[in-house]
C-alpha positions, 0 to 999 in steps of 0.5 A: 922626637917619639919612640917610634922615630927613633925606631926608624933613625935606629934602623936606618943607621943599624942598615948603614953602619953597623949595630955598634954605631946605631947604639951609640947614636941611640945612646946619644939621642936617648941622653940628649932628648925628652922622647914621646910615648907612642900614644892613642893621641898621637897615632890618631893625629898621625892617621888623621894627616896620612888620610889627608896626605901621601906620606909616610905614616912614620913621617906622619908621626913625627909631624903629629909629634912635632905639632904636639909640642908646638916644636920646629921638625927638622927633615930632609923630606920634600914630602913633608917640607912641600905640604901644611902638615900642621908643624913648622919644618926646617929643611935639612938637605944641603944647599 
């Protein structure tokens, strides 16, 4: 996972559940992952897939991530679950 991602699971669960609960989470994820720096590499990987795709840039960023490492991104985003976007995904929506 790269900074600017969790930047947006921060957000996203600080919008929800309160500034208490989003820093526990960030807690947590900083404690349990090895996060990306935020590079030239990356951010042009990222804006080589939106000018390809329309998604997202952060979602772009996070499959440039994934496709870095040669890692599985895990979303719930028909957007990035219904293109090649260069990375193995795994959809996380319930069933």
């Amino acid at each position: 996972m790269s900074w600017l991602n969790l930047g947006e699971v921060a957000y996203q669960i600080e919008r929800r559940h309160g500034t208490a609960e989003a820093a526990e989470v960030i807690r947590r994820l900083r404690a349990a992952l090895l996060l990306d720096d935020v590079t030239p590499e990356r951010v042009l990987a990222a804006a080589h897939l939106k000018a390809e795709h329309p998604i997202a840039f952060a979602d772009c960023f996070a499959a440039a991530t994934a496709t870095a490492h040669g890692a599985t991104l895990l979303t719930g985003d028909p957007e990035l679950l219904d293109r090649k976007v260069g990375c193995r995904t795994r959809d996380l929506r319930p069933k």
